[in-house]
C-alpha positions in Angstrom: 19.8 1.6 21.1 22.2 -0.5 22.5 25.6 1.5 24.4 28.5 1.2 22.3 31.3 -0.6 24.0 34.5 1.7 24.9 37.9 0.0 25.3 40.5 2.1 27.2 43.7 1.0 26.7 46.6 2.3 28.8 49.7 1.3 30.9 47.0 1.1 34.0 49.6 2.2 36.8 50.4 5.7 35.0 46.9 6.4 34.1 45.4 5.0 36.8 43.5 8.9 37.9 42.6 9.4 34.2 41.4 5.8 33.6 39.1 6.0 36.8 37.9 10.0 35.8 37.0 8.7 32.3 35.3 5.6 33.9 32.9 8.1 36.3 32.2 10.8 33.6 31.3 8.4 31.0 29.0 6.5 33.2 27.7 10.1 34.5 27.3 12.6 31.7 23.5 12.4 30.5 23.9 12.5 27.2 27.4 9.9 26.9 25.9 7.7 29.2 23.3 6.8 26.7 25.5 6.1 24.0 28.6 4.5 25.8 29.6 1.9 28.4 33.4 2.2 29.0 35.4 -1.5 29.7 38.5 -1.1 32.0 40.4 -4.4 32.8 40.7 -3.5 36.3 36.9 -3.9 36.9 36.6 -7.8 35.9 36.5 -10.4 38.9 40.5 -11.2 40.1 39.9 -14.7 39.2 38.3 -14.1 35.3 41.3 -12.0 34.5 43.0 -13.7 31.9 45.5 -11.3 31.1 46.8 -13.1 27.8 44.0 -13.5 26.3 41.3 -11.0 28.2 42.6 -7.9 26.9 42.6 -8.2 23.2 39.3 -10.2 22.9 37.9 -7.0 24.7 39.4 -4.9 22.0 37.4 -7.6 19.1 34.4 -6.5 21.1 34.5 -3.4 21.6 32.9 -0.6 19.1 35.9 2.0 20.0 39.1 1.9 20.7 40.3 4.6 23.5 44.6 5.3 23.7 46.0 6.8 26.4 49.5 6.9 25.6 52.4 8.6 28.6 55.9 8.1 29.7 55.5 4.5 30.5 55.8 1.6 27.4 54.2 -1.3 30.1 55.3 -4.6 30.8 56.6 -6.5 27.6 55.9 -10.2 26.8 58.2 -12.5 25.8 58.5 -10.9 22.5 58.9 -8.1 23.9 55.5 -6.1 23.1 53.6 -4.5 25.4 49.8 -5.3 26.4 48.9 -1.4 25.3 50.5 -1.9 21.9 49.1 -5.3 21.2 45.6 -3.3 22.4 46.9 -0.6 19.5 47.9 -3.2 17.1 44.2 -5.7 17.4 42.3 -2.6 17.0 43.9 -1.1 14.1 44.4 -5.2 12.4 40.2 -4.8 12.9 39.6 -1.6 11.7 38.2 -0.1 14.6 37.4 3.5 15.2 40.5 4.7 17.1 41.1 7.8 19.5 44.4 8.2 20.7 45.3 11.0 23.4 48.7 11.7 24.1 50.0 13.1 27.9 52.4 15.4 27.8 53.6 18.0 25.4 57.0 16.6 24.7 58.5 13.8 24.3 61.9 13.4 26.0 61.0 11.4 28.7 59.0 8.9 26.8 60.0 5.1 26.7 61.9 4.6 23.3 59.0 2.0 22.7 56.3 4.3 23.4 57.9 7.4 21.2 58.0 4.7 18.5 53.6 3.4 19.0 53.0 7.2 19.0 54.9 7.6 16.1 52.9 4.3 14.7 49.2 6.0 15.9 50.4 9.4 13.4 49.1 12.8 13.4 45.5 11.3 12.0 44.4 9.3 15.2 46.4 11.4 17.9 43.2 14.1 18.6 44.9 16.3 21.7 47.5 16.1 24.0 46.6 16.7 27.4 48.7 16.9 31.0 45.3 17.3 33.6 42.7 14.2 33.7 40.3 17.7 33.1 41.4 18.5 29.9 41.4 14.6 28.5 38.0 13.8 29.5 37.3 17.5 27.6 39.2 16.1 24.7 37.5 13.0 24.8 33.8 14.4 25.0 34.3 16.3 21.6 36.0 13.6 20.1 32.9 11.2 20.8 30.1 14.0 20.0 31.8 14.2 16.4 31.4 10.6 16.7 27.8 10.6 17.4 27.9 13.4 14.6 29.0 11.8 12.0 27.3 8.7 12.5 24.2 10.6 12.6 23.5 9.3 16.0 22.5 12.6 17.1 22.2 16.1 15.2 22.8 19.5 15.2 19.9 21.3 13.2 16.3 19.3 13.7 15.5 15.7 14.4 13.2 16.2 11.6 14.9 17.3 9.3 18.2 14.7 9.8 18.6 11.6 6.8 16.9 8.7 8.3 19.6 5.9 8.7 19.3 3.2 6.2 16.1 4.6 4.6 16.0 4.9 1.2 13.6 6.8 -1.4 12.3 3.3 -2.1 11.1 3.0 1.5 9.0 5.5 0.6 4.9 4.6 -1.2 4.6 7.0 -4.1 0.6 6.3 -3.5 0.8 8.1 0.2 2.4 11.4 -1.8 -0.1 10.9 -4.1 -3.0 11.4 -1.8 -0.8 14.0 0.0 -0.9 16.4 -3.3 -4.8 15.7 -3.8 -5.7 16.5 0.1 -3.0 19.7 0.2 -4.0 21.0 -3.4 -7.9 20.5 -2.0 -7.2 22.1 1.7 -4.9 24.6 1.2 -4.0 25.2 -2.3 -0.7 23.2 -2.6 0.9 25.2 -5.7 1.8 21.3 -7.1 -0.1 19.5 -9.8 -0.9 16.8 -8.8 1.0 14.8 -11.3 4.2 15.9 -9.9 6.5 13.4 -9.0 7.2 11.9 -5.5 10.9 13.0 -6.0 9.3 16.7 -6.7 7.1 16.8 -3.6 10.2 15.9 -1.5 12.2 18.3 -2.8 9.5 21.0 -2.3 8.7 19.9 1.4 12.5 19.8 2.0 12.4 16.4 3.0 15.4 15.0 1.9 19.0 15.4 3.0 21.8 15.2 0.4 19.3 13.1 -1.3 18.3 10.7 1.3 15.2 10.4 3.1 15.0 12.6 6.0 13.3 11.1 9.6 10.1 13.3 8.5 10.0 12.2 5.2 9.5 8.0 6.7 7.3 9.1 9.1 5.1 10.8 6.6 5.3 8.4 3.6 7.2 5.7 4.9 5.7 2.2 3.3 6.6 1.5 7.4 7.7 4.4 9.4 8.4 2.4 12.4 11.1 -0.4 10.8 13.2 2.8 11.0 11.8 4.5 14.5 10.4 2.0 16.2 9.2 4.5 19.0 6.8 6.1 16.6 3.7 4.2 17.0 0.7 5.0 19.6 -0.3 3.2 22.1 -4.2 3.2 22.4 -5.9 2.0 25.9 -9.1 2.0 27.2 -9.9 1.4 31.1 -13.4 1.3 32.5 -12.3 2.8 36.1 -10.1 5.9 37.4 -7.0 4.3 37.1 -4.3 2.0 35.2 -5.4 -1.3 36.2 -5.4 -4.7 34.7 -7.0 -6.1 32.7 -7.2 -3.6 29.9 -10.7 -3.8 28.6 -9.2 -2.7 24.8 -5.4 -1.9 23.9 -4.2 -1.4 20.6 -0.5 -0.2 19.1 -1.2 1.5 16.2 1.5 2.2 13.1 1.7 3.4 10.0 2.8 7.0 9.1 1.8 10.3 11.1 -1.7 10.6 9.6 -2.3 6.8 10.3 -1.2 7.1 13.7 -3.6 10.2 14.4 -6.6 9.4 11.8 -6.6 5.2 14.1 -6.2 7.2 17.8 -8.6 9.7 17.3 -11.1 6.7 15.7 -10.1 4.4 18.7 -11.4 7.3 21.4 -14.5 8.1 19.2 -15.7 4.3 19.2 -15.5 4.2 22.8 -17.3 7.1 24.3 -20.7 8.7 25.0 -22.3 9.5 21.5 -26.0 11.3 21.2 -28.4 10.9 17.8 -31.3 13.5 17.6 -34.0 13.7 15.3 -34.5 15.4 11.3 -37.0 17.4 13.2 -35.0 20.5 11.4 -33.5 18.9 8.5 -32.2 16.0 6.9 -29.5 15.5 8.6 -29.5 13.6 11.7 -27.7 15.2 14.3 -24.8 13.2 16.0 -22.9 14.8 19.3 -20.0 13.1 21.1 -19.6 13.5 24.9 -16.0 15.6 23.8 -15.9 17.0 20.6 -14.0 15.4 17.8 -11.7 18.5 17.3 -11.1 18.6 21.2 -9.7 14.6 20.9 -7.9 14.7 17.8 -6.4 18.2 18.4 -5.2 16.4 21.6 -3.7 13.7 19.7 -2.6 15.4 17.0 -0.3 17.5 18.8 1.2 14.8 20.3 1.9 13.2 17.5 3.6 16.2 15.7 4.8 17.9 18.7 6.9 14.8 20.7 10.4 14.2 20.8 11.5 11.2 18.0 14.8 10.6 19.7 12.7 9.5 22.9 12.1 5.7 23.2 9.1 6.5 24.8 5.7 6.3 22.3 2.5 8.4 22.4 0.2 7.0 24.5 -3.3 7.5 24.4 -5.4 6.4 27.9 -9.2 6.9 28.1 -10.9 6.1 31.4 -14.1 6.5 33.3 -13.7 10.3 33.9 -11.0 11.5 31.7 -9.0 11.2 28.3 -5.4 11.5 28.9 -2.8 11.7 25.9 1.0 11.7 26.8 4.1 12.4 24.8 7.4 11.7 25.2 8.3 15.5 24.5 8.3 18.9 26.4 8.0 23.5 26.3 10.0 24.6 23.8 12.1 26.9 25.9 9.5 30.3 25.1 6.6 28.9 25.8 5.0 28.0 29.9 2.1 25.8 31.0 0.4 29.5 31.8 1.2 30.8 28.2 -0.8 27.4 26.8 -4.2 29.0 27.8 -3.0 32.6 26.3 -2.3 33.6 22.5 0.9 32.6 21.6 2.8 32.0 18.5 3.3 28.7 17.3 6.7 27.1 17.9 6.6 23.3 16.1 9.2 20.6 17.8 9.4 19.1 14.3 9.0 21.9 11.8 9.4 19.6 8.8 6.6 17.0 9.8 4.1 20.0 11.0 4.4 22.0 7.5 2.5 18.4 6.0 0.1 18.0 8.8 -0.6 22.0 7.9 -1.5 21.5 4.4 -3.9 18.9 4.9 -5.7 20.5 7.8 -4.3 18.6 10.6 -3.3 21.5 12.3 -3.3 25.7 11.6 -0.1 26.1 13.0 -1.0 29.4 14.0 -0.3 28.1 18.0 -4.1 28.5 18.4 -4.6 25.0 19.1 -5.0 24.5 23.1 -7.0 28.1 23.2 -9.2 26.5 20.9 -9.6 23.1 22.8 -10.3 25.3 25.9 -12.9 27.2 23.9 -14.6 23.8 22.7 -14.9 21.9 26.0 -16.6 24.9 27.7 -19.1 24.7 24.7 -19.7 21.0 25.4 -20.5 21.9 28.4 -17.2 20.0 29.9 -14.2 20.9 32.4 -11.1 22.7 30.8 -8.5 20.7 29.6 -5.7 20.2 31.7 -2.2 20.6 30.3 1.1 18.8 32.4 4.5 18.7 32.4 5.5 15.3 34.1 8.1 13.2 32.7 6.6 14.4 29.3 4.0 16.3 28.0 0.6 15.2 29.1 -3.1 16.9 28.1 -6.3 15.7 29.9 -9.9 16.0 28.5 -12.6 16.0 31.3 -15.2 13.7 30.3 -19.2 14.3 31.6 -21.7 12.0 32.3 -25.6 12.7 31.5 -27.6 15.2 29.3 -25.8 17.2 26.2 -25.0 20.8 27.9 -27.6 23.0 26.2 -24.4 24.9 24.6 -24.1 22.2 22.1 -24.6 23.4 18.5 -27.5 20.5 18.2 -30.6 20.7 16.3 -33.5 18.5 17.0 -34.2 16.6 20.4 -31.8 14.3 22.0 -33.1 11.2 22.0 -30.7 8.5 22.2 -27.0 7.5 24.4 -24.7 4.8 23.1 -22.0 4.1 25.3 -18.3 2.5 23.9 -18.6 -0.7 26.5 -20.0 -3.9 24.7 -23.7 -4.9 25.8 -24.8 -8.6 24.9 -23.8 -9.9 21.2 -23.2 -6.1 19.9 -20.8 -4.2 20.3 -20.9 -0.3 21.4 -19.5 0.7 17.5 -22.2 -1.2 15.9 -24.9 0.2 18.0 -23.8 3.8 17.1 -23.9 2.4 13.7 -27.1 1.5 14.0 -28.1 4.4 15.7 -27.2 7.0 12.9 -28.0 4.7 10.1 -30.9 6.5 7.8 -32.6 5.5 5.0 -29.4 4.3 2.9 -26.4 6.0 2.8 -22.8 4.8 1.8 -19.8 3.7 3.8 -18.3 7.1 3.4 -21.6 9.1 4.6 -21.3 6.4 7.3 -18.1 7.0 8.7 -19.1 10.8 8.2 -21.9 10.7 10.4 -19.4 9.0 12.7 -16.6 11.2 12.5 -14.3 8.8 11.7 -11.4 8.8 9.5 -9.8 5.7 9.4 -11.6 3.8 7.0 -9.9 0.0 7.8 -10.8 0.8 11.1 -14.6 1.4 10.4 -14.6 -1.4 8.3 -13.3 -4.0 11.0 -15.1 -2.7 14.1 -18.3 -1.4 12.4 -19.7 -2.5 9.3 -18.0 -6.0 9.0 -19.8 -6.5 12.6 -22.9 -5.1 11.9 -22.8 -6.7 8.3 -22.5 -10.1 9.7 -25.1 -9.6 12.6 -27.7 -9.2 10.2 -28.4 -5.7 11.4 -27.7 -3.8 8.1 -27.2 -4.5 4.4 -25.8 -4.2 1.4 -28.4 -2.5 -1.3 -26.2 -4.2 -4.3 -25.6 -7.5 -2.6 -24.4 -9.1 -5.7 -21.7 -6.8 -6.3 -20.5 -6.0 -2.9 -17.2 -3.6 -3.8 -19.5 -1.4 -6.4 -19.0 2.3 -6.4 -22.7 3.0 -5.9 -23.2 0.3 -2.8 -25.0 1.6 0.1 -26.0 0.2 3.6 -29.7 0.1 5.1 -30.9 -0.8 8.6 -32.5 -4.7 8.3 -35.6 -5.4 10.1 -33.3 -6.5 13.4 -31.5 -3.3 12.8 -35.0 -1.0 12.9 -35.7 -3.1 16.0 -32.5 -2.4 17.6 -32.7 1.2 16.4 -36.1 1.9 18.0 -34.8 0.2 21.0 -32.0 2.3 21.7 -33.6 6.1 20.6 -36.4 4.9 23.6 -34.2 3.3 26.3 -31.3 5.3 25.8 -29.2 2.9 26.9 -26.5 0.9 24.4 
């Protein structure tokens, strides 16, 4: 967000240690400095300063109105006002939020004029008196934390759990908590029918605040979570070397709510690395292995997702590269946990307690802090590196990739016969040659995007079938009714070409 503007107003001689120790902390405390930039008078160029007119269009400018009020009334104008209470009297005429601190505990010694504007100001806007620069810019910082406070600019309890600004129950698509109560009531046993009411599955989720929204409530049925946190997309990128470089062979943003967000990631990494087909040698089935397992990727991404820190400006970001997948969040260790304790049972402490309850009842996570053993556990199955897990300027997890043969480890029946890589080759893309490649018999989109393990079905649509459709490489088995129920997909005879092609090269 953009820093509120601060006007301090003040005779500038008699404050002129206060005015320059609220200037410094302002512009050094971490968390006021975000929020805040302070205008003094004393800091514009000599020749801009047009002191009858300067002053009070700063006060129309700013967002808050800071009194320092002492001994001294200032030099009057002609009509015998001061520029302090003109200051006083522009930012009260425009309503703005007002803080007036007082120096000194009596008031003897005060200009007649002065006792008069602190008489004006009233026990309402007056928040301390104070006689040490120490104890005002004290006063000050709990005056502007309520600020923040009350303007729900930050919180006290979790970031998840605070009303979303602006949203309303209306920004939120009764058909998302629809599907919600079908895939928790499936997965878990969600103890709601699902006819209940969006209103009811808020209220049992303790998603709203005092009847609003709350953030996790828009980022989990929002009709578009990030018009309200625009930080909440992923960032998806795909480089062919070792390193960030340019240009970025495939970059996507991705938005939508939470399961969007991971359900378009994890389908953005699966499309674009190693993937092996076997043979029904041992069943119908044809076996499919990705280079990392699914659950290693989206277990990665998942917890990023759930896990980051909202109030960042930073997004998820999600890098694959030659050797490596690397998912970053802008997030951190809650304060019990350590890199070391990752690789170790440990219990599960959620950033956003709210937002992982949902992602619990539909299976996203177990929530039973078991997911990074069990990533660790996975990749040594595949056959791959451990995961590594940072701390750098966020939280950051890399997944070893590995060239060549399936490890033997791999719970894969029937003989590898077959690589598809993620790059593009010719007219046809990597997705619609792993398409192509798993494509039996004829089988539906959704036995499809099974085989796949995909779960974003717009996202199957556009890079696979739609492709592969309009290469002439599969087809429809209803052709003239195209959105029927029963449609299925079969290889072509350019498909069964390109299929035999790739099972005896090996090579996509």
């Amino acid at each position: 967000m953009k820093p509120l503007r601060l006007f301090i107003s003040s005779v500038q001689k008699e404050f002129a240690a206060e005015r320059k120790a609220l200037r410094d902390y302002l512009r050094g405390d971490a968390l006021l400095r975000r929020f805040f930039e302070p205008f003094l008078f004393e800091e514009m160029p000599a020749a801009d300063r047009r002191v009858d007119a300067v002053y009070l269009d700063e006060v129309a400018a700013c967002d808050i109105y800071v009194g320092l009020f002492g001994d001294d009334y200032g030099l009057e104008d002609a009509e015998g006002v001061s520029p302090t209470e003109r200051e006083f009297t522009q930012a009260t005429h425009l309503n703005k939020y007002r803080l007036i601190f007082v120096k000194g505990a009596t008031d003897e010694k005060r200009h007649p004029k002065m006792r008069a504007l602190i008489g004006q100001a009233g026990g309402e806007l007056i928040r301390r008196r104070f006689v040490s620069p120490a104890e005002l810019i004290g006063a000050l910082y709990a005056a502007l934390v309520q600020y923040l406070e009350d303007h729900e600019l930050i919180r006290n309890g979790p970031f998840d759990a605070a009303p979303c600004a602006r949203a309303t129950l209306a920004d939120l698509d009764e058909e998302r908590m629809a599907t919600f109560l079908r895939r928790a009531r499936r997965a878990r046993g969600f103890p709601l029918p699902e006819e209940a009411t969006g209103a009811e599955l808020l209220a049992h989720l303790n998603l709203l605040n005092e009847g609003r929204p709350s953030h996790a409530a828009v980022l989990l049925f929002g009709r578009q979570p990030q018009r309200f946190l625009i930080s909440s997309e992923v960032k998806c990128a795909h480089f062919h070397g070792t390193e960030v470089a340019k240009p970025i062979p495939s970059y996507q943003v991705y938005k939508g709510t939470v399961f969007d967000l991971v359900d378009q990631a994890v389908d953005f990494v699966m499309s674009r690395i190693n993937l092996w087909v076997g043979t029904r040698a041992e069943g119908p089935q044809v076996p499919v292995v990705y280079e990392i397992p699914r659950e290693v990727v989206a277990e990665a991404i998942v917890n990023a997702v759930a896990h980051r820190d909202y109030a960042s400006n930073g997004s998820v970001q999600v890098m694959l590269f030659a050797d490596r997948l690397e998912v970053w969040n802008p997030g951190g260790l809650p304060p019990s946990l350590t890199l070391a304790k990752l690789r170790l049972p440990h219990g599960s402490v959620p950033a956003n307690p709210l937002l992982a309850e949902p992602l619990y009842l539909t299976k996203y996570i177990e929530r039973m802090g078991t997911g990074t053993r069990d990533m660790i556990r996975r990749c040594r199955e595949a056959g791959l590196a451990e995961p590594g897990f940072a701390v750098s300027d966020g939280f950051v997890t890399t997944v070893w990739r590995k060239a060549g043969e399936v490890a033997a480890a791999q719970p894969v029946t029937g003989e590898v016969t077959g690589e598809v890589t993620g790059e593009v080759t010719g007219e046809v893309t990597g997705e619609v040659k792993k398409l192509v490649l798993i494509c039996r018999d004829s089988m539906s989109r959704k036995s499809l995007q099974d085989a796949l393990s995909l779960k974003g079905e717009e996202n199957f649509r556009v890079l696979y079938l739609v492709p592969a459709l309009k290469a002439d490489l599969i087809e429809m088995t209803i052709p003239d009714k195209p959105k029927s129920s029963q449609q299925k997909y079969r290889l072509t005879a350019e498909g069964k070409k390109l299929q035999a092609t790739l099972l005896k090269t090996g090579k996509a």
